[in-house]
LUMKE-162203 format. One record per residue: residue number from 0; residue in one letter; y, z, x of N, C-alpha, C in turn. Coordinates in Angstrom, 3 decimals. Atoms other than C-alpha are relative to their C-alpha. Last residue first. Example, Ala and Ser with C-alpha at 12.3 -4.5 7.8 and 13.67 -1.06 7.14 Angstrom:
LUMKE-162203
PT	1	S	-1.190	-0.060	-0.820	-1.060	7.140	13.670	1.090	0.730	-0.770;
PT	0	A	-1.190	0.000	0.890	-4.500	7.800	12.300	1.200	0.000	0.900;
***
This chain:
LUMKE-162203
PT	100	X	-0.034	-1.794	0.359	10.840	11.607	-17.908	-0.232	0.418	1.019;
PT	99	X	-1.232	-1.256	0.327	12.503	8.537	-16.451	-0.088	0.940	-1.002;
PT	98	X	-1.534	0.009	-0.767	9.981	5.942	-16.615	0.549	1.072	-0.640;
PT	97	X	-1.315	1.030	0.455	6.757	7.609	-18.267	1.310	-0.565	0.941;
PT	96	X	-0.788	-0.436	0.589	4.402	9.885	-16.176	0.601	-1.305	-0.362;
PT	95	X	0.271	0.262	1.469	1.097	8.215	-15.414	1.452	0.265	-0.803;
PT	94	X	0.316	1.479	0.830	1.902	7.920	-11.893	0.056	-0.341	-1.514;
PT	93	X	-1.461	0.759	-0.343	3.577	11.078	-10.871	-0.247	-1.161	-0.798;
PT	92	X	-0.632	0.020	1.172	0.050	12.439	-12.489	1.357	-0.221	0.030;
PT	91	X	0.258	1.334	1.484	-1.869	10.182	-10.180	1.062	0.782	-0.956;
PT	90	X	-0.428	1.480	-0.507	0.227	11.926	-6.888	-0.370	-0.541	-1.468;
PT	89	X	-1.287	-0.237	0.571	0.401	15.909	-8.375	0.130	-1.952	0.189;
PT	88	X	-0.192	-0.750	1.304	-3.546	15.403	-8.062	1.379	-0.242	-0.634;
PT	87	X	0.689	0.840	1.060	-3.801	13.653	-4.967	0.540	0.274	-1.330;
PT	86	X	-0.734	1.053	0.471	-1.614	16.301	-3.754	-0.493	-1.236	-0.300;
PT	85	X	-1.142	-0.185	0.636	-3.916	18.718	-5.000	0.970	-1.105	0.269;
PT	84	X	0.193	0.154	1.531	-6.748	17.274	-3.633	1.016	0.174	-1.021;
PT	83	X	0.905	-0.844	0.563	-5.252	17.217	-0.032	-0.474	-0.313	-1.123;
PT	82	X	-0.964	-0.744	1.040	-3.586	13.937	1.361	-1.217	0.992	-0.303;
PT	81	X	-0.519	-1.088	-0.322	-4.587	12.457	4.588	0.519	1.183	-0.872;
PT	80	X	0.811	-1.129	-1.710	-7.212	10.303	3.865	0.754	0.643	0.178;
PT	79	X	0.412	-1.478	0.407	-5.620	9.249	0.690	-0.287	1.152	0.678;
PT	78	X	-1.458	-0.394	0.469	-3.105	6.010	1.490	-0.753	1.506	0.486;
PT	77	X	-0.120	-2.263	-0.557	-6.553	5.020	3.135	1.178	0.789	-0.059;
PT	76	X	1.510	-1.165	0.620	-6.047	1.292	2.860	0.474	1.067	0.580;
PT	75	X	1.521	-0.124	-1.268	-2.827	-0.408	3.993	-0.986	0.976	-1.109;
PT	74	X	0.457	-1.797	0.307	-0.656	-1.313	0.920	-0.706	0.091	0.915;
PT	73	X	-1.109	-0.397	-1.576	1.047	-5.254	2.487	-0.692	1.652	-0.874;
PT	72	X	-1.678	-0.772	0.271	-2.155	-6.204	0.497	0.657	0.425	0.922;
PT	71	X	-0.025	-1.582	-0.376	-4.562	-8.748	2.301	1.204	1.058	-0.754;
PT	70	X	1.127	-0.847	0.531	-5.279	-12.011	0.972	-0.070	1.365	0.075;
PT	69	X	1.110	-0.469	-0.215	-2.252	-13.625	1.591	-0.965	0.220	-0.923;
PT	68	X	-0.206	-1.549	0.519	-0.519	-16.495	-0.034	-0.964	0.392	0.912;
PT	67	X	1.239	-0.374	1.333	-0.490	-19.519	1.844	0.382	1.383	-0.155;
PT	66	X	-0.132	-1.361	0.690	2.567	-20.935	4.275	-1.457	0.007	-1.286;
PT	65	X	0.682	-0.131	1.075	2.276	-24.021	6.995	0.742	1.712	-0.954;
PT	64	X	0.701	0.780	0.010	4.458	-25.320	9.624	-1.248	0.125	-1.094;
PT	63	X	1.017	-0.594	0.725	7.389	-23.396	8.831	-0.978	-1.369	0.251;
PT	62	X	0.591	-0.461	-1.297	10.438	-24.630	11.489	-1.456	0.325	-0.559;
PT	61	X	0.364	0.519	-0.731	11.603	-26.734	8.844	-0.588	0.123	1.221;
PT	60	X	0.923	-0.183	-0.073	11.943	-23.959	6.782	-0.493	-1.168	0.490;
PT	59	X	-0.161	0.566	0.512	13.902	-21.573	8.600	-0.942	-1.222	-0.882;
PT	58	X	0.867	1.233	-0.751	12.595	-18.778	8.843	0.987	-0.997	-0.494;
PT	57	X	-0.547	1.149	0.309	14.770	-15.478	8.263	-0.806	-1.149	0.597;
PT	56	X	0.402	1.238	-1.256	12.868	-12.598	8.973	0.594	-0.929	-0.654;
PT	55	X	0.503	1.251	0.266	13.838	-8.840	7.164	0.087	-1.150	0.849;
PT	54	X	-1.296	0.615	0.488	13.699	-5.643	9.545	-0.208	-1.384	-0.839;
PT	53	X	-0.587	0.892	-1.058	10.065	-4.235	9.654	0.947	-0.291	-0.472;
PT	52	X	-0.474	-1.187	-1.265	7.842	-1.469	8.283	0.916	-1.096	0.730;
PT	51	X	-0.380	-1.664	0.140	6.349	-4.222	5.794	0.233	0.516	1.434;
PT	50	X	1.110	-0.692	-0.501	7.519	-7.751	6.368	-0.172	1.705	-0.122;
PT	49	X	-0.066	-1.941	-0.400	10.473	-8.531	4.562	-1.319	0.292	-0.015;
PT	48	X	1.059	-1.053	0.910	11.007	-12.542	3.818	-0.003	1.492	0.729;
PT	47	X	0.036	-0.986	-0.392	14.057	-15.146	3.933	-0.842	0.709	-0.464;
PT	46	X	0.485	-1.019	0.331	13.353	-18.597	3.758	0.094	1.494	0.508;
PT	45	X	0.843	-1.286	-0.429	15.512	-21.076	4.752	-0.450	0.472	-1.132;
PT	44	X	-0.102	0.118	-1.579	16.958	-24.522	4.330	-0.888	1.199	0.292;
PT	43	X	0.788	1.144	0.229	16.152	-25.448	0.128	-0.036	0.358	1.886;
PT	42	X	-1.288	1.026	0.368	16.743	-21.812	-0.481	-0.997	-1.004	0.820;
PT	41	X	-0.137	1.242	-0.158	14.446	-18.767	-0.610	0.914	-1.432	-0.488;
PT	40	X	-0.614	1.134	0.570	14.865	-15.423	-1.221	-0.321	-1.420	0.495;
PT	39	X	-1.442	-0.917	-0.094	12.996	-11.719	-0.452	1.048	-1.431	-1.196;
PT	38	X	-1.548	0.935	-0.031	9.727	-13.535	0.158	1.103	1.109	-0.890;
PT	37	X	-0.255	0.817	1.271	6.641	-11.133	0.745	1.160	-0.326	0.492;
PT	36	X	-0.841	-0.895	0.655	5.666	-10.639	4.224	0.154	-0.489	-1.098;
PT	35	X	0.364	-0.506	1.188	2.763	-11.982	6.799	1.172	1.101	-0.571;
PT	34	X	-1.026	-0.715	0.958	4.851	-14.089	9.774	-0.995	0.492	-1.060;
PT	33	X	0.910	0.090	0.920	2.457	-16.103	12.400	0.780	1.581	-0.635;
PT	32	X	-0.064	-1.108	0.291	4.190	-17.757	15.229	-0.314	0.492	-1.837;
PT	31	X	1.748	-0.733	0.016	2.446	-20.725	16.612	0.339	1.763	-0.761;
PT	30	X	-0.307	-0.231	-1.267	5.999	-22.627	17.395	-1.682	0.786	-0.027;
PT	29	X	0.118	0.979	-1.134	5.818	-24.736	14.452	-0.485	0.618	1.502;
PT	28	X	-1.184	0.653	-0.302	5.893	-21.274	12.190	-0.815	-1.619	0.678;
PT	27	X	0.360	0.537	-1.334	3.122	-20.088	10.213	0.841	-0.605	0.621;
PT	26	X	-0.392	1.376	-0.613	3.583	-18.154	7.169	-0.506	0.018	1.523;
PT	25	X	0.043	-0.139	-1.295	1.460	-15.597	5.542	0.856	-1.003	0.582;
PT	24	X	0.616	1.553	0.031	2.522	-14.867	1.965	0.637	0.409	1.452;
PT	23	X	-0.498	0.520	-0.962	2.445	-11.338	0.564	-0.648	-1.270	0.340;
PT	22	X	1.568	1.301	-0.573	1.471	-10.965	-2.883	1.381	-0.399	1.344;
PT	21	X	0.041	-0.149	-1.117	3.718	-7.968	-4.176	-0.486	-0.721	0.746;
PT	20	X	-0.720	-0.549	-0.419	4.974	-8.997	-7.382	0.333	0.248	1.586;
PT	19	X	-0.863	0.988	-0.644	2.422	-11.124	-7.885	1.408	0.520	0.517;
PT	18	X	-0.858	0.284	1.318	0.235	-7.947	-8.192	0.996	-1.268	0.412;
PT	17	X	-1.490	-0.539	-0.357	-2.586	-7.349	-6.068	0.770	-0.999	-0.790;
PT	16	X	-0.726	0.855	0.787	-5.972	-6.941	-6.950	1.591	0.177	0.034;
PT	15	X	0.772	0.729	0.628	-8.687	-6.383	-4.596	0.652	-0.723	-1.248;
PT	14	X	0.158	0.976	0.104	-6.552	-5.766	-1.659	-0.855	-0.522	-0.968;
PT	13	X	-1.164	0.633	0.120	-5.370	-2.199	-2.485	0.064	-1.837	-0.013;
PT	12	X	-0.281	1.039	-0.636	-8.184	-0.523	-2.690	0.739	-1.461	-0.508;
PT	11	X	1.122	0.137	-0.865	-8.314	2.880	-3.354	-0.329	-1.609	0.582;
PT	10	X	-0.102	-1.093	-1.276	-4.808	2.877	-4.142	-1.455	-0.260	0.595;
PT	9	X	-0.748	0.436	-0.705	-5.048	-0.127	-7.148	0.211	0.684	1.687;
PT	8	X	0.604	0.652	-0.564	-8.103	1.501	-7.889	1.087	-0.902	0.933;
PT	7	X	0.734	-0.449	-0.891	-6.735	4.692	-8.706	-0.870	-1.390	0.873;
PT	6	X	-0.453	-0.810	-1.496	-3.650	3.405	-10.239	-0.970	0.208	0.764;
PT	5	X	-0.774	0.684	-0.400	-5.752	1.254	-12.498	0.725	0.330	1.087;
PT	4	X	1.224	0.899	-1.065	-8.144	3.816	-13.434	0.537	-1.213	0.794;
PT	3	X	0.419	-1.086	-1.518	-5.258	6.432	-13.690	-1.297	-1.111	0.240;
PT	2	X	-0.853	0.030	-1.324	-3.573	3.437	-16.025	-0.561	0.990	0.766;
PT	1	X	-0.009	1.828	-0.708	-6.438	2.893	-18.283	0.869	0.293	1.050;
PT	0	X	1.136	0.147	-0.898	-6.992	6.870	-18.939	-0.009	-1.375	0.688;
***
């Protein structure tokens, strides 16, 4: 029961607690340009990160004029709105299942 309340809230809304895993961080270039993705790798020259739906961004990071974690999950809200009850349904109990049963 802990993990379907967990899954379910994690889905219903996605920005209230997000996992360090996923914690996108907003950067800010020099130039005014404004990057939200998690980091991929970083080295002492660049940063490489992977915006969702997008190819990954190489910054460098002398070009980075600021970076903070977001606030927003890269999960958009309203996974659900389109799904029926049933697949709701078959969706939390994907969730609960064990790895690899």
């Amino acid at each position: 029961m802990i993990a379907f309340r967990r899954n379910a809230i994690t889905i219903l809304t996605p920005s209230e607690s997000i996992s360090d895993q996923w914690t996108a961080v907003e950067f800010v270039t020099r130039g005014k340009k404004v990057v939200a993705a998690v980091i991929v790798s970083e080295t002492a020259d660049k940063v490489v990160v992977q915006p969702v739906g997008a190819p990954p961004v190489t910054l460098a990071v002398k070009d980075i004029q600021s970076r903070a974690a977001a606030k927003v999950s890269p999960m958009p809200e309203g996974l659900l709105n389109t799904l029926t009850m049933q697949e709701i349904s078959d969706l939390f109990a994907f969730l609960e299942r064990a790895p690899g049963s």
